[in-house]
N, C-alpha and C positions, 0 to 999 in steps of 0.2 A: 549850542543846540545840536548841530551836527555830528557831532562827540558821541550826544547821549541815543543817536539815530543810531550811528553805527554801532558802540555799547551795546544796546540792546537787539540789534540784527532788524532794524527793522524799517519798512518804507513807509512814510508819510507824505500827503499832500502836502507840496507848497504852502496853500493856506491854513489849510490843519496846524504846518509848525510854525507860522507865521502868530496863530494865532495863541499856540502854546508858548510861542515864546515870550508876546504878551501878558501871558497869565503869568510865566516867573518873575515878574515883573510890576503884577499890581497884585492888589487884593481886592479891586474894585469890582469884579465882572465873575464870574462864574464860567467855565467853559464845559460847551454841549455838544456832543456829537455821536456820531453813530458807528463811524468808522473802527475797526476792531485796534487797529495798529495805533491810530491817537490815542486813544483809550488807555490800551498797554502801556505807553510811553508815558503818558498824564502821570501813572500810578509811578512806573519807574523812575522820575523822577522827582516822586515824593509828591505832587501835586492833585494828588483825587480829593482831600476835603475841598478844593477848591473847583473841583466838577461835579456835573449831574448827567444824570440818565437821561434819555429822551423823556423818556415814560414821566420822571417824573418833572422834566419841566411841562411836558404835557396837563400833568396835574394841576401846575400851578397856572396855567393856564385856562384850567376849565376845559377840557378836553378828555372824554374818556377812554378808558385803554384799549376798548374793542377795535378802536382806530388806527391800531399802531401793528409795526409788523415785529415777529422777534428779537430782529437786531435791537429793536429801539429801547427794550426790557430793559428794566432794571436788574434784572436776574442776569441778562447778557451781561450789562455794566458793573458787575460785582467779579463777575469772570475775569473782564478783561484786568481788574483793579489786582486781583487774586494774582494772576498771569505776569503783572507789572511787579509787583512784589518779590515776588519769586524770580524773576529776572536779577532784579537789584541785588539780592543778595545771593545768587548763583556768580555775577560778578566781582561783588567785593571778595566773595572767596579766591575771585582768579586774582586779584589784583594785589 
């Protein structure tokens, strides 16, 4: 997990990778979060079908979007997925 931190240049919470490291590991759980640099990583490591946006676990929630602030967007969350992507394969080119 640490590999793919430094890989992609970037800092994560404790719990954030704790809890990503989780997800490559199950396919039980869905992972959510707001934080830009989890996000990125999620994707960079191949793993955004198995996350959600705030916004839209928001939804599944029953909760509407007037309540949420930018970051929690699913249009932020498509950035971050976009950003992840483009890392991953800016890398295997170095490698």
């Amino acid at each position: 997990m640490n590999r793919c931190t430094k890989e992609a240049r970037l800092t994560i919470d404790p719990g954030e990778l704790e809890s990503i490291a989780y997800l490559s590991n199950t396919e039980e759980v869905a992972f959510c979060t707001c934080d830009k640099a989890a996000m990125t990583l999620v994707s960079y490591m191949e793993l955004e079908k198995r996350s959600i946006s705030v916004e839209q676990a928001a939804k599944i929630a029953g909760l509407r979007r007037e309540h949420l602030l930018l970051r929690h967007s699913e249009k932020k969350f498509k950035e971050c997925i976009k950003e992840g992507k483009a890392l991953r394969v800016q890398f295997k080119k170095l490698v």
